[in-house]
Each structure stands twice: as C-alpha cells, then as structure tokens.
N, C-alpha and C positions, 0 to 999 in steps of 0.2 A: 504504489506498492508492487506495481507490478512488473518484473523484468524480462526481455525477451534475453535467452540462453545463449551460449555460444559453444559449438559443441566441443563437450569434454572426452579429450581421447584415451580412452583406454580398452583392453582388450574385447573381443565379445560385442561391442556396444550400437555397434550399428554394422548391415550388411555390404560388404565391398564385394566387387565385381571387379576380379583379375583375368589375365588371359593362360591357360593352361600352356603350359612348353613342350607335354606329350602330342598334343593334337593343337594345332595349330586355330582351327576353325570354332573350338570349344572354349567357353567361358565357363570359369568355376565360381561359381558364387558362396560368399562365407557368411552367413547368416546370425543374426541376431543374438538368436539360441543358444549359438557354439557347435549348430552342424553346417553342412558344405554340401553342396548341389549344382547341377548343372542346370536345373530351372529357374527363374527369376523368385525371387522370395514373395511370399504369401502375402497380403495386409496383416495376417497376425504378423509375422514373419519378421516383415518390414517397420510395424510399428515402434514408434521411439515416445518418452515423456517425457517428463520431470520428476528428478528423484532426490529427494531431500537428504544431505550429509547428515546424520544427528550423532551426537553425542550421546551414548547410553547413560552412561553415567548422569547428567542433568539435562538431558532431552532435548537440549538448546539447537536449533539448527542452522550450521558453520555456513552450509553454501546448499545449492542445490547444481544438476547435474543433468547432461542427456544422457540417456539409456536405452537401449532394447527393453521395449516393456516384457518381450518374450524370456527374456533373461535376468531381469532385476524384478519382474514383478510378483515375485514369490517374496519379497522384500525378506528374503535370509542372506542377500550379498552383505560384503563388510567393505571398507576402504582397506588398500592393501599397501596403500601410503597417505603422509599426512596431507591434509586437503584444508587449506582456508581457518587453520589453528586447528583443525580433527582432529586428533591423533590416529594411528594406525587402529583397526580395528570398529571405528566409525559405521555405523550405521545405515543401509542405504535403502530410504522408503521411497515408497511412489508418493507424488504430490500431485501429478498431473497426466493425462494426454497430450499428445499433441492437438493444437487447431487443424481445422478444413484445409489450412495452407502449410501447413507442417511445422511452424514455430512453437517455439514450448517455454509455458512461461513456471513460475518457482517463487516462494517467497520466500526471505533470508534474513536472521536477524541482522540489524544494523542500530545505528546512534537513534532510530526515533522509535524501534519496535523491538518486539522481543519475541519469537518465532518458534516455539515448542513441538517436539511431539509427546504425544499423550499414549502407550505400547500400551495401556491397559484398555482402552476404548477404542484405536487406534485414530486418534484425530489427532486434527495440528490446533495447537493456541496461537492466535497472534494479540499478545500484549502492548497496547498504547501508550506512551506515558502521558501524562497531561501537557494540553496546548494551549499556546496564548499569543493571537494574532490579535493586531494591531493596523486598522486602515485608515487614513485619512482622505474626510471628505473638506472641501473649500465650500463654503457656504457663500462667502462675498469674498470680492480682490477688488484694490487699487493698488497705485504706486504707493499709496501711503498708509494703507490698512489692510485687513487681514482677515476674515474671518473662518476659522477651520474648527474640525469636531474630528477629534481623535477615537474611532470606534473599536473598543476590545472586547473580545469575545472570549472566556477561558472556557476550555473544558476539562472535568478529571481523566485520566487514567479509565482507558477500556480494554474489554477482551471478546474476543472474537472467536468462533471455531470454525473446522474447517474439516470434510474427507478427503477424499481423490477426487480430484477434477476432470468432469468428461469434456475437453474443452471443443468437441467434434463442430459445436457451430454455434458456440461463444464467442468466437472471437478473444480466448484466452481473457476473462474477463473469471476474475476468481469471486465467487458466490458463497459470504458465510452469513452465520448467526450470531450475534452480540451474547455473551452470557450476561445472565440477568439485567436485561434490556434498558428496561426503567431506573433499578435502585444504581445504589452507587457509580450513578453517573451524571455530578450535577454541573452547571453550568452558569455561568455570571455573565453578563454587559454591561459596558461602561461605556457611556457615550460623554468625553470632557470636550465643553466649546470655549474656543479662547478667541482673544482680537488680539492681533499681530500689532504692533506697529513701525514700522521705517520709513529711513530718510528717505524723500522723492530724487531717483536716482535713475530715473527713464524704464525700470523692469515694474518689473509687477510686486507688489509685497508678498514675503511668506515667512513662514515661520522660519526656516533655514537664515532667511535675510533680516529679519527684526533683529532691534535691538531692546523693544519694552514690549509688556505681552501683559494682559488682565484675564482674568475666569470668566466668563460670564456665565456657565452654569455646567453643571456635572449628574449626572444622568446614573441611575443602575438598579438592574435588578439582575434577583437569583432565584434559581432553580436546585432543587433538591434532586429531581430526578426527572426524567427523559420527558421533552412533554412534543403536541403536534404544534405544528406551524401555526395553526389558527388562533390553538392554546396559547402559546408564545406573543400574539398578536394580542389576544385579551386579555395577558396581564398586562401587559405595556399602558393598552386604554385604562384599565381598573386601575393602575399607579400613577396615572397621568403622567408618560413618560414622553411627553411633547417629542425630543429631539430623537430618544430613539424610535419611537413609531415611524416619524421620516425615513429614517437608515433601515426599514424592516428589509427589505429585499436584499440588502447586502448582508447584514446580523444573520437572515438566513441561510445563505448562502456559505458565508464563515461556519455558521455550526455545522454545517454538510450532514452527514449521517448521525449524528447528533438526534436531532428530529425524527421524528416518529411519523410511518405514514396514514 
C-alpha cells in the first residue's frame, strides 16, 4: 500500500539554491513558502510531504504529490493542471511528512483499493474490495502420486481511516484504524485435498502433470465477523477441521490484518 514518491515539479514546491549574478559570492535561496533569502532555509522552511490530488466533487484520490509542507499545508492549494485523470481545479491535502531520511510516502486509489478524502472530518478512507487467495501445500509426492491441499482464505470488503501522517520516525509506515472492526467483515477457509495421479516419467508428480485426480476431503469454515488468532484456532478444534488446523500458520498468515490482536 505503500509508495515511495518521486518528486513532482512544480512551482513553489521545494527550496533551490542558485547562484546570484549581482554578487558573485552570494547564493539566493527560493524557499518552499514562495519567499527568497540569502540564508539556507529553516526545517520549517525546508520541509516537504505528501499531498493527496482529490477530487472535490467525489473525494476519490487521483495521485498524490511532494510539496512544501510550508506552502501546501494550509491545504487551500488547487491543481492548476490535470494530474492522474484530476481535473483542473483538484484538491491538494496533506497526507503525510516526510521520514528521518527524507522520502515521502502517499496512498492512491488503484484496481485493489479505493482512496477517499473525508472534508468534513478531514480523514482519508481507504476502501478494500474483497480478497481471495489461494495456496497450495504438497502433503506427499512420488513419480506417480500426489498429494496436495489447496488452501483458500476469502475475505470481505474493508475500510480503513486515516489523518496526516507524522512519518519523523516510522519509517513511512502509514498507521490507521478499520471502521467498524469486527462487523461486516467476515471471512471463510477452505482447505480441498486431492491425490494427483501420473504416468512414471522420471519428475515428481503434481497436479500441473496429472492426468486422473480424486477428493479425498474438503474442509471449511466461516466467520461472520473479525475474530483473534486463538479464536480462529478454536473453531477449527470445536468443528474438527483436521486439515486446516495443520495449515493454521499459514491461514494465518493469508488473513493478515484480518485478525484481531
């Protein structure tokens, strides 16, 4: 979710250091803010973020951006060209600091998330759609059989929120909170075991290479709403879910933030 920036050039945005043509010896420095000085600019001065494009219109946010925090961070700037589908006129908030090392991260909608800001509260959403990974573990191999367990993990659709990020010594590592943690967001496992079978042909068999395949057992439960790892361990017992109790580390793992601490 999280991208390191590349910085966007435009006016104002960050302080340069050129060399004066009146006095030869004299460096003018152009600052963040939009003034000009012969001293090196301040940490306010100098500071840059991450500043979200948004759409006024439906909040959706196109891209995000480096800035002068001293110049954009009154977030009344606009985009004064289109940016990343913006249109003119686009929106431009703070989303972040920079890190200890001066990179600055941003989050953006894209094909897996959907990236809002909120002007009445002033927060960002970020919307999940639902996910559905798929791992496969070998249980047994030979040249001529197979044993594998297909493990799927679905989750629903989440949302998340988010202020300005002070990323000073995160490590650009963006810190939200799930809206409504628990409810509407449930979750399913499916653990299906099958035997492979092929012709002895010097490799190993697998499902890629079979040509006749049997069930030999299919595994699942659900979840209505967010539960803890341990919880998630003691339905598995309480349903006697033999094959996925095995796969718990990894089922874990797959749910990722899912899981409750």
């Amino acid at each position: 979710m999280k991208k390191i920036l590349s910085v966007f050039a435009i006016a104002l945005m960050l302080p340069i250091a050129s060399n004066s043509t009146a006095i030869a010896s004299e460096t003018i420095y152009h600052y963040g803010d939009g003034t000009s000085g012969t001293t090196p600019p301040t940490p306010a001065q100098a500071a840059v973020g991450g500043f979200a494009v948004v759409n006024p219109e439906t909040g959706v946010v196109h891209g995000v951006i480096v800035g002068s925090v001293a110049y954009f961070g009154g977030n009344d700037r606009t985009m004064g060209s289109e940016y990343m589908g913006c249109p003119v006129g686009c929106l431009i908030i703070q989303q972040s600091t920079s890190d200890q090392n001066g990179n600055v991260s941003g989050l953006r909608s894209d094909n897996d998330k959907e990236v809002t800001y909120v002007q009445e509260t002033n927060v960002f959403q970020v919307r999940e759609s639902g996910i559905t990974q798929t791992q496969t573990v070998t249980d047994s191999v030979s040249e001529s059989l197979a044993v594998e367990t297909d493990v799927t993990v679905s989750r629903s659709a989440r949302v998340y929120e988010f202020g300005v990020q002070n990323f000073t010594n995160s490590n650009g590592q963006f810190q939200y909170n799930e809206v409504a943690p628990s409810q509407n967001t449930s979750a399913q496992i499916l653990a299906t075991t099958k035997e492979f079978v092929c012709e002895e042909s010097g490799v190993v068999c697998s499902q890629r290479l079979s040509n006749a395949s049997t069930t030999l057992g299919e595994e699942v439960i659900s979840f209505s709403e967010r539960k803890t790892s341990e919880q998630v361990l003691a339905q598995a017992v309480a349903e006697a879910r033999t094959k996925i109790r095995e796969q718990m580390s990894l089922i874990l793992s797959m749910l990722g933030r899912w899981t409750l601490n």
